[in-house]
C-alpha positions as CSV (number, residue, x, y, z in Angstrom):
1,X,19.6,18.9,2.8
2,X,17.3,20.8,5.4
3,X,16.9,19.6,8.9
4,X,14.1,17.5,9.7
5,X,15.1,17.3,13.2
6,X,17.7,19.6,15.6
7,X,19.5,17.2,18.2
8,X,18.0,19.0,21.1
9,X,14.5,18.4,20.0
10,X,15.0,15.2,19.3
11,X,16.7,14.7,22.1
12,X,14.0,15.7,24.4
13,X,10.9,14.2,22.7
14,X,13.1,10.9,23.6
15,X,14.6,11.9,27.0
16,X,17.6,10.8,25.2
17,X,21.1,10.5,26.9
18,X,24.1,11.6,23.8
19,X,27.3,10.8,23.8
20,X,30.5,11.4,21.0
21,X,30.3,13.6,18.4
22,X,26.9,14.7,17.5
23,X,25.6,16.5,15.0
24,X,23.5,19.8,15.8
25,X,20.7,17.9,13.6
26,X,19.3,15.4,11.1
27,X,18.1,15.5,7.8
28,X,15.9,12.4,8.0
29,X,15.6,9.0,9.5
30,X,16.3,5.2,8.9
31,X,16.1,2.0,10.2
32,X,17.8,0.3,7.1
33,X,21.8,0.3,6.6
34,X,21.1,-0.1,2.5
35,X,19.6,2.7,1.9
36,X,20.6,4.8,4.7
37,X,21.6,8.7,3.5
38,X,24.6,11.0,4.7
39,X,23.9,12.5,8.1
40,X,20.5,10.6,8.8
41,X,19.7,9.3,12.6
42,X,20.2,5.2,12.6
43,X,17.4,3.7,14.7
44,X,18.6,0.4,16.0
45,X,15.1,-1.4,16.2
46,X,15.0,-5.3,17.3
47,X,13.1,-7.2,15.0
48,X,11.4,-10.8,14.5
49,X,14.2,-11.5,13.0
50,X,17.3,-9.2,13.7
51,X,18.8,-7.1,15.7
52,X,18.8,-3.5,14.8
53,X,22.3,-3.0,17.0
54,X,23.9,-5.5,15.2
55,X,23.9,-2.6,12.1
56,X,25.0,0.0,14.1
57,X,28.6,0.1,13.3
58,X,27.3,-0.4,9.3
59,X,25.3,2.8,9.6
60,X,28.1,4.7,10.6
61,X,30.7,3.8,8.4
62,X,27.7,4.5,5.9
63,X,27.4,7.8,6.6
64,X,25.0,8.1,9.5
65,X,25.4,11.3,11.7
66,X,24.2,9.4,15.2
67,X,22.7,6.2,15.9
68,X,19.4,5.9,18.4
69,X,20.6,2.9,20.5
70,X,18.9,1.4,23.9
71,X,20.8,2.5,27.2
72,X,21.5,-1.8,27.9
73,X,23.1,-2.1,24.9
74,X,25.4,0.8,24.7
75,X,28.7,-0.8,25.8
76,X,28.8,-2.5,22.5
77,X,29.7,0.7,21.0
78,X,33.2,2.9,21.1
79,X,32.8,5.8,23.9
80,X,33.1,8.0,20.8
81,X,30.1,6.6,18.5
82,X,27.9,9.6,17.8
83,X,25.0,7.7,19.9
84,X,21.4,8.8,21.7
85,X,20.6,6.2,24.1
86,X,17.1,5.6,25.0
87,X,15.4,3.1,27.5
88,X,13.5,1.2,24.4
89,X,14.7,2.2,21.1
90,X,10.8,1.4,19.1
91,X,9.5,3.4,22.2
92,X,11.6,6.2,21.3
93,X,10.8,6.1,18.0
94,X,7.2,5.9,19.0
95,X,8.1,9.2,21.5
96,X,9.4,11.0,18.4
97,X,6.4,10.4,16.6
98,X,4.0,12.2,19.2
99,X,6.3,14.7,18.9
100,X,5.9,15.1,15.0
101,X,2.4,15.1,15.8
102,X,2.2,18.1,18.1
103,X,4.2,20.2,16.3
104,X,2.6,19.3,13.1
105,X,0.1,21.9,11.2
106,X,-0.6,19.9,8.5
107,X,-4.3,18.2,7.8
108,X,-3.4,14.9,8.0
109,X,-5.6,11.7,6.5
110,X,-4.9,7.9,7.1
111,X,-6.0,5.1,5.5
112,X,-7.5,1.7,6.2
113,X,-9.3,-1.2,5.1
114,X,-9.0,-4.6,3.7
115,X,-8.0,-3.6,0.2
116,X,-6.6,-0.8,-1.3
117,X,-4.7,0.7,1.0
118,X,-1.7,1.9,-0.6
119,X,-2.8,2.9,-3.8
120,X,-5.2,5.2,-1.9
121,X,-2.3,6.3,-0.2
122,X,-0.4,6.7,-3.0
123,X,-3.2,8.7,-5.0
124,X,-3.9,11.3,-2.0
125,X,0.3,12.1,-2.3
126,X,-0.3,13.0,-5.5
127,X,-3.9,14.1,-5.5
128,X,-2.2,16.8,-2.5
129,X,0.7,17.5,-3.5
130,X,-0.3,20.4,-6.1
131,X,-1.8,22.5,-3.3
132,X,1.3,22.5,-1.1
133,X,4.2,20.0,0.5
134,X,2.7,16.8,1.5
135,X,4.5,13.8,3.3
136,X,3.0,10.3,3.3
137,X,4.5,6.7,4.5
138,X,6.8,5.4,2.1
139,X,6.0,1.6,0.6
140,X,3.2,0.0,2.9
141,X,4.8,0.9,6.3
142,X,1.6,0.6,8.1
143,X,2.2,-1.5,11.1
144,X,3.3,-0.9,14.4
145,X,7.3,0.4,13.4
146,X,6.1,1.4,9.9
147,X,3.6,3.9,11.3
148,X,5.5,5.8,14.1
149,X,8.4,5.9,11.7
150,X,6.8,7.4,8.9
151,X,5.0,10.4,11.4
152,X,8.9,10.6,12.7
153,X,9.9,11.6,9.4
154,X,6.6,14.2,8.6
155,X,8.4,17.9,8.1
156,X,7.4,20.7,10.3
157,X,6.2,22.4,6.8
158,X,4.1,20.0,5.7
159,X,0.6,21.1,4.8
160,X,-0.8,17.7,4.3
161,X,0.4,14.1,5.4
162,X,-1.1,11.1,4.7
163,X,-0.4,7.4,7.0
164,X,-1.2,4.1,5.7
165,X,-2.8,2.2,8.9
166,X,-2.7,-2.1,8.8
167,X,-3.6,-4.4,10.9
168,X,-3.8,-8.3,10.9
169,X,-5.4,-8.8,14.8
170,X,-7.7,-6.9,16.6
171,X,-6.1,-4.2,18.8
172,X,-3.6,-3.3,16.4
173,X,-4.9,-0.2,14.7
174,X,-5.8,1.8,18.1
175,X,-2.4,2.4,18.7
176,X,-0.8,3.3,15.6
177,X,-4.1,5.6,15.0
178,X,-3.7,7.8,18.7
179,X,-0.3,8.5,17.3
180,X,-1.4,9.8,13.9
181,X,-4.6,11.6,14.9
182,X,-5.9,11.9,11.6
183,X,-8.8,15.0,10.8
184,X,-10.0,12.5,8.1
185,X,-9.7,9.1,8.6
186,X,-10.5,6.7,5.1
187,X,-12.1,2.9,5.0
188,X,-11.4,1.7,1.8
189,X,-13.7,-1.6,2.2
190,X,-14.1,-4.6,4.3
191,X,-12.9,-8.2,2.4
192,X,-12.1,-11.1,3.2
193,X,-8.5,-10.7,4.1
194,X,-6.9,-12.1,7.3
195,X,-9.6,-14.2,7.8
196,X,-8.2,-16.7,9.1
197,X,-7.4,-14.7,12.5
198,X,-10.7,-13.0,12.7
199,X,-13.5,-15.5,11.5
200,X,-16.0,-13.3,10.0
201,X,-16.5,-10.2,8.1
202,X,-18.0,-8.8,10.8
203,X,-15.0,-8.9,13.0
204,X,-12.8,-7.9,10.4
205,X,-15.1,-4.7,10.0
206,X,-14.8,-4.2,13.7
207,X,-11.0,-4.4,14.0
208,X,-10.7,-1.4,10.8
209,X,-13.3,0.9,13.2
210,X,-10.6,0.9,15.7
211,X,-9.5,3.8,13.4
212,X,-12.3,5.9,14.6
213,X,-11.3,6.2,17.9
214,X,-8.0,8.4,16.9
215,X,-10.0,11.0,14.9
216,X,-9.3,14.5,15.9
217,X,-12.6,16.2,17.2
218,X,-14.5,18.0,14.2
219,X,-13.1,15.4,11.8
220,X,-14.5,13.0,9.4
221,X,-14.6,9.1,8.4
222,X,-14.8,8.6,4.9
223,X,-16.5,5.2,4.0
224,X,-17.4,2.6,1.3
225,X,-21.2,2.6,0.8
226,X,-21.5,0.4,-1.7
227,X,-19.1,-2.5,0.9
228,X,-22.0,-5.1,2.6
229,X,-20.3,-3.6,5.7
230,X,-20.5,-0.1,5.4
231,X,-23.8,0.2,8.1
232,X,-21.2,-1.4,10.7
233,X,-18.5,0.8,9.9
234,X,-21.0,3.9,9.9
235,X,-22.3,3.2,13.3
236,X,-19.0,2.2,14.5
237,X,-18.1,6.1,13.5
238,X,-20.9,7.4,15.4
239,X,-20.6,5.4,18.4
240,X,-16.6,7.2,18.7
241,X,-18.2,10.2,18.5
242,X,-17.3,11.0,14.4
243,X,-19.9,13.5,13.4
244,X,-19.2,13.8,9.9
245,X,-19.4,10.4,7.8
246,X,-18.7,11.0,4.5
247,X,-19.8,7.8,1.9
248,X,-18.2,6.8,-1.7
249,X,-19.4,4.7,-4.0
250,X,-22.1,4.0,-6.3
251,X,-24.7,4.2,-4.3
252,X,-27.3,6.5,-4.5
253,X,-27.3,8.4,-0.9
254,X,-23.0,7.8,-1.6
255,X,-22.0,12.2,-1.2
256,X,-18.8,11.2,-3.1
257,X,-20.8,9.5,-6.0
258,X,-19.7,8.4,-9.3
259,X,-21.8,9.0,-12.3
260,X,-20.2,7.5,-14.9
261,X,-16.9,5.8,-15.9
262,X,-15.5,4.4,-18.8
263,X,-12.7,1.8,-18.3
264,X,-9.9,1.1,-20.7
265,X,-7.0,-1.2,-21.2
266,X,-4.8,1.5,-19.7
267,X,-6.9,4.3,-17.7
268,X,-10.1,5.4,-17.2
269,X,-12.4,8.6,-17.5
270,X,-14.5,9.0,-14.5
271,X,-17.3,11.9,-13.8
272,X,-18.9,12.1,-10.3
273,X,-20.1,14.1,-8.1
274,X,-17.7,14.9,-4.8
275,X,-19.8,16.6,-1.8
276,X,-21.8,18.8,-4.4
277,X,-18.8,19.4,-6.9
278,X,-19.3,17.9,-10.7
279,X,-15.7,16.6,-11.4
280,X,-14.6,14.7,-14.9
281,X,-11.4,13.6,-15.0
282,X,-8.9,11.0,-15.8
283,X,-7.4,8.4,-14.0
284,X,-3.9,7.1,-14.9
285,X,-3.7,4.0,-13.7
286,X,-6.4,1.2,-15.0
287,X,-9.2,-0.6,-13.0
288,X,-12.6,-0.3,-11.8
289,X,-11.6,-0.7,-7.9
290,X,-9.4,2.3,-8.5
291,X,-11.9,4.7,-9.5
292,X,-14.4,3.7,-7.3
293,X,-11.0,4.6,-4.5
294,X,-10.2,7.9,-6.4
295,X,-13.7,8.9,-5.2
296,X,-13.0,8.3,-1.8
297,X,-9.2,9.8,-2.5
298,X,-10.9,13.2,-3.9
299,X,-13.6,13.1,-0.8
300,X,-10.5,13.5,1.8
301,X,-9.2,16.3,-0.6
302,X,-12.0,18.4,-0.2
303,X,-12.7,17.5,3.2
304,X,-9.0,18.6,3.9
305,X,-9.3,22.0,2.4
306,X,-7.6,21.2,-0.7
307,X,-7.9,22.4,-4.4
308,X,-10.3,19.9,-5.5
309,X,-9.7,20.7,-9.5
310,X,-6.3,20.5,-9.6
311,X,-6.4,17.3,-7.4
312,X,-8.8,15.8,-9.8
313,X,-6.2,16.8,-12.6
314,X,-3.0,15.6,-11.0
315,X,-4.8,12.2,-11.2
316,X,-4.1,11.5,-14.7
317,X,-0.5,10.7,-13.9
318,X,-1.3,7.9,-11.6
319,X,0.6,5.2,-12.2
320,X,0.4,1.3,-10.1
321,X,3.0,0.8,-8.1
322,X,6.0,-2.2,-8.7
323,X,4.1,-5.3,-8.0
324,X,0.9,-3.9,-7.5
325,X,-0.4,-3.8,-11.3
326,X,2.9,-2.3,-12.8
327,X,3.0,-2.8,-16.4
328,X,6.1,-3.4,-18.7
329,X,6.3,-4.7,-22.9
330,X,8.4,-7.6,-23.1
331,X,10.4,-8.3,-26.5
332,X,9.4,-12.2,-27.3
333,X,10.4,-14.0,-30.3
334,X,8.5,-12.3,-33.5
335,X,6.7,-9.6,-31.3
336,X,5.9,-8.0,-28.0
337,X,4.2,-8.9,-24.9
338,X,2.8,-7.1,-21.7
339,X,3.6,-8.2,-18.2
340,X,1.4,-7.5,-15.8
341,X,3.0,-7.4,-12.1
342,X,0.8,-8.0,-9.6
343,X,3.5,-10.1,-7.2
344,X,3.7,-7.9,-4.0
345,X,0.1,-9.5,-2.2
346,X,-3.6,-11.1,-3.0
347,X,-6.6,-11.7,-1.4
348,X,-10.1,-13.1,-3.0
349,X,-11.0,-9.0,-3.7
350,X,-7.7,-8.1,-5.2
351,X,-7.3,-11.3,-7.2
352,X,-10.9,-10.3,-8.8
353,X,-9.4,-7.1,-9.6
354,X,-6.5,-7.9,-11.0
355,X,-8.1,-10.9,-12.9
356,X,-10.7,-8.3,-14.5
357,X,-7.9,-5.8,-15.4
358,X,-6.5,-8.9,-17.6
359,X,-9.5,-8.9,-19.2
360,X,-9.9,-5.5,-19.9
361,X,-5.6,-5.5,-21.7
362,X,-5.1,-5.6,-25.1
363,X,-3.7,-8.5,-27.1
364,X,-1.9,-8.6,-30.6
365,X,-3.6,-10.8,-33.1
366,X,-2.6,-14.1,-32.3
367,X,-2.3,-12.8,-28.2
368,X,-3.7,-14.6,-25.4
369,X,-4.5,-13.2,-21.4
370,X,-2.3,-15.3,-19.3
371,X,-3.1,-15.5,-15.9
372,X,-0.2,-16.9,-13.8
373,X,-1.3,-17.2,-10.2
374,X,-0.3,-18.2,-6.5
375,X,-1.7,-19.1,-3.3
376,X,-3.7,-16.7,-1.4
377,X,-3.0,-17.0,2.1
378,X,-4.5,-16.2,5.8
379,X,-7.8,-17.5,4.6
380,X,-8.5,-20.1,6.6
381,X,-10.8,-22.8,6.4
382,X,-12.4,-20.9,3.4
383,X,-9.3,-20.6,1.7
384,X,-10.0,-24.1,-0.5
385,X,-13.1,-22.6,-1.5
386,X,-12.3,-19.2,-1.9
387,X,-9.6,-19.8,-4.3
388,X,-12.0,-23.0,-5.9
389,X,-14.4,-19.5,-7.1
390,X,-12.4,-17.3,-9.0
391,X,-12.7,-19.9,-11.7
392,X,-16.0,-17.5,-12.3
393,X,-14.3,-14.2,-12.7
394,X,-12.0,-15.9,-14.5
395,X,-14.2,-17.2,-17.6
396,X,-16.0,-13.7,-17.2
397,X,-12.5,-11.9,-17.8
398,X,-12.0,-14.7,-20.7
399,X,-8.7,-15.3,-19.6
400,X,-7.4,-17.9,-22.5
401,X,-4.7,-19.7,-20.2
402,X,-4.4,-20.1,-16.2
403,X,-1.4,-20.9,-14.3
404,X,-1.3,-22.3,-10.6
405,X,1.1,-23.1,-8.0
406,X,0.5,-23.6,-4.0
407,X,-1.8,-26.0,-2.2
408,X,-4.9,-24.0,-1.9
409,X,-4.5,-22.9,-5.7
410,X,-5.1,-26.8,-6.7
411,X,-8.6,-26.0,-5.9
412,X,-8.5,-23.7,-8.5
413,X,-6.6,-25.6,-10.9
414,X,-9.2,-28.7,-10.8
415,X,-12.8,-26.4,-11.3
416,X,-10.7,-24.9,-14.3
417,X,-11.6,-26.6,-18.0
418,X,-8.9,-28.5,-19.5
419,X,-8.3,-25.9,-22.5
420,X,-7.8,-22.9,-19.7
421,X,-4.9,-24.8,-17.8
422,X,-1.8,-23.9,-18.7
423,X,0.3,-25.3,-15.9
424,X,0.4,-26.4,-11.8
425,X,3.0,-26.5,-9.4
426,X,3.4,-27.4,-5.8
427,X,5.6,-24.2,-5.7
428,X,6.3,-21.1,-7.3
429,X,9.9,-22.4,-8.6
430,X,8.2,-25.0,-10.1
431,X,6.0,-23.1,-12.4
432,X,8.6,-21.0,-13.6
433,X,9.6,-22.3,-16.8
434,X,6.5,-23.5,-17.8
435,X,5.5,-19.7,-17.8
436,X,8.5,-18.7,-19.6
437,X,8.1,-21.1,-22.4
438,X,4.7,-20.5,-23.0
439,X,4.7,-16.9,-23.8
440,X,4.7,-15.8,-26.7
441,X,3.6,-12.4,-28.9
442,X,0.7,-10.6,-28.0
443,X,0.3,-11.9,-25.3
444,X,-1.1,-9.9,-21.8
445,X,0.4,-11.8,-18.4
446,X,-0.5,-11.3,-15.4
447,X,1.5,-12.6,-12.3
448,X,-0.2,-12.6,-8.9
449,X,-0.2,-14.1,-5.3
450,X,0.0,-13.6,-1.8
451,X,3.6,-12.8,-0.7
452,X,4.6,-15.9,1.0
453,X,3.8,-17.6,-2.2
454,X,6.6,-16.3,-3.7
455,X,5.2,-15.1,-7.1
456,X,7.7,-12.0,-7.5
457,X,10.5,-14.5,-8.7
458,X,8.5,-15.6,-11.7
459,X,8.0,-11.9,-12.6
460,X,11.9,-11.7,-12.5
461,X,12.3,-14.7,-14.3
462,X,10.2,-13.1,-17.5
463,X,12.5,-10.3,-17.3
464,X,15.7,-12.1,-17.4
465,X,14.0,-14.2,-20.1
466,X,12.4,-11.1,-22.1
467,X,14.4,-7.9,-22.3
468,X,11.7,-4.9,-21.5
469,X,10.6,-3.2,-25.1
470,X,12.1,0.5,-24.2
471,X,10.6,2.2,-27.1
472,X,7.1,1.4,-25.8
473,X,8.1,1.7,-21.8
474,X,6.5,4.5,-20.1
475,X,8.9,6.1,-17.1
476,X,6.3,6.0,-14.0
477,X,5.5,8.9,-12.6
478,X,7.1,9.8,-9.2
479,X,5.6,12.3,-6.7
């Protein structure tokens, strides 16, 4: 394995005092003893909730070559523990990111906004990576360890790296997006997500612009034109001195316009038009939020300097991510069905989504679209009536049966009509074998909720329950 960083480099971006026996340098870097790899640096970061020191002497004995430890806490360690010491061991991390950054030659993009976020991520990794080695944040690490450690880990050689930015408070994203510096910098759209800590839209719109201020000069925003909050956003750009805004959309003045799509259970085919270029392709993964993102994806490619043909191609092997519309055929009693996983988060924009994508999968003859749903949370005193109007999209999907657990999803539960509910419960647990026992073949269910609601249990639950149908299972594709 190559080096990602030498000791003496790392040591200085730190001002890092070593002791024991340390390795001339590291192959990559981790802040979790489970899936830490042979030779990697340990960062012993304090959580909400733990104690990154307390995992030192588990990193070790797992193969770590050194441990990054603060200076107040080293004489918890043997005099011979391969060690760096630092004054603040998330500062150092933060110190080793700026140093990432400077030496760094690739164009680098990041990505914000309400919704979004990581598949957008995800597609620009593989949109990229065709044209040359790209690096991008693993899983959603976009907050303020996430960030710093994924530009820690960006290779020297990369020519393009791409950082998932998050925020749930104002202040947060000004930061995180100084360290990464972005030349393009990506607003997928403004919802109605975190709402209880912000209040309005408006706010919410305000807090993403932060990302504006970290744009490298002669760079570009690319932003959601057809999003109510898109004039905001635009002069937010402007007024941080962006002088290239790039719009998406459908929207007729959008310079990264679609033309035409077709959407299937599946996929889709999209054609549009990306800063002057005609482009048809396909897009693996199903959904019309994704397409309308793959414009935005295909607008940073060309604004980066990429290939934008063989970007457009590489997007046929999309696939959604586990828990984020990942798709698997269940073997029930006399048939098939599909599971839907949509478990890892929801808000009111990605429950509509998701909730039209059930609409759009095919059923077997006798097959109903199950929609097994949990609480969306952070909402605040909308939340009642923001879960109380999905029964809409729901009767335009013509969703057959509708499951609910969680407080705020009674609201849902009661504007439902009698023949669409399948089944509430106070709690996920409680829902559980309702689900199970109700599916049956053909079927298409859909599982989705904020985290805290718990929802990724029930989506275990019908796996246990339902061995996955391997002669129809498609092997995601990993980039």
């Amino acid at each position: 394995m190559s080096a990602l960083w030498t000791l003496e480099a790392m040591s200085a971006a730190m001002r890092a005092e070593g002791q024991g026996a340390l390795p001339k340098d590291v192959p990559g870097i981790s802040i979790d003893t489970r899936t830490i790899q042979k030779g990697e640096a340990f960062f012993a970061i304090q959580g909400d909730n733990r104690d990154g020191h307390d995992f030192v002497e588990a990193a070790l004995k797992a193969g770590a070559g050194l441990a990054v430890v603060a200076r107040a806490k080293r004489d918890k360690f043997p005099k011979s523990a391969p060690l760096l010491a630092v004054d603040d061991v998330l500062e150092g991390l933060r110190d080793l990111a700026r140093a990432a950054r400077a030496r760094s030659h690739a164009k680098i993009i990041a990505v914000t906004g309400s919704v979004g976020k990581t598949g957008t991520k995800e597609a620009l990794r593989l949109a990229l990576s065709g044209d040359g080695e790209t690096h991008a944040s693993a899983a959603s690490y976009n907050n303020h360890w996430g960030v710093p450690l994924s530009l820690a880990r960006c290779p020297q050689s990369a020519k393009f790296a791409v950082f998932e930015i998050g925020m749930n408070h104002a202040g947060e994203i000004t930061p995180l997006v100084k360290l990464v510096r972005p030349h393009v910098a990506i607003v997928t759209a403004i919802e109605p997500v975190h709402l209880e800590y912000f209040g309005s839209l408006e706010k919410i719109a305000d807090a993403k612009a932060e990302i504006f201020s970290g744009i490298e000069p002669g760079g570009a925003a690319v932003l959601n034109r057809d999003n109510a909050q898109y004039p905001r956003l635009a002069k937010a750009a402007s007024g941080a001195g962006v002088k290239r805004i790039v719009s998406f959309g459908e929207h007729a003045e959008a310079e990264a316009k679609l033309i035409k799509m077709s959407l299937h259970p599946d996929c889709s085919t999209v054609q549009a038009k990306i800063l002057g270029a005609e482009v048809t392709y396909k897009l693996g993964a199903p959904g019309r939020h994704l397409v309308l993102n793959s414009l935005a994806v295909l607008a940073a490619v060309s604004l980066s300097g990429a290939d934008l043909a063989l970007a457009a191609v590489a997007l046929a092997r999309l696939k959604p991510a586990t828990g984020r519309g990942s798709r698997a055929v269940l073997d029930v009693a006399n048939g098939t069905a599909l599971l839907i996983d949509e478990s890892y988060n929801a808000n009111p924009a990605s429950m509509r989504a998701a909730v039209a994508l059930l609409g759009q999968a095919d059923v077997g003859a006798h097959g109903r679209r199950i929609a097994v749903l949990g609480d969306m949370l952070e909402l605040g005193p909308q939340g009642a009536t923001l879960h109380r109007e999905l029964a809409g999209p729901i009767a335009e999907a013509g969703i057959d049966l509708v499951f609910c657990s969680g407080p705020l999803m009674r609201s849902l539960w009661e504007a439902l009509p009698s023949a669409r509910r399948g089944g509430y419960a106070e709690t996920s647990a409680g829902l559980e074998s309702g689900v199970v026992s109700a599916i049956g073949a053909g079927d298409a269910v859909m599982v989705k909720g904020s985290l805290g609601s718990k929802m990724g249990p029930i989506v275990k639950a019908l796996e246990r329950q339902f061995p996955r149908h391997a002669a129809l299972e498609e092997a995601p594709v990993q980039s």
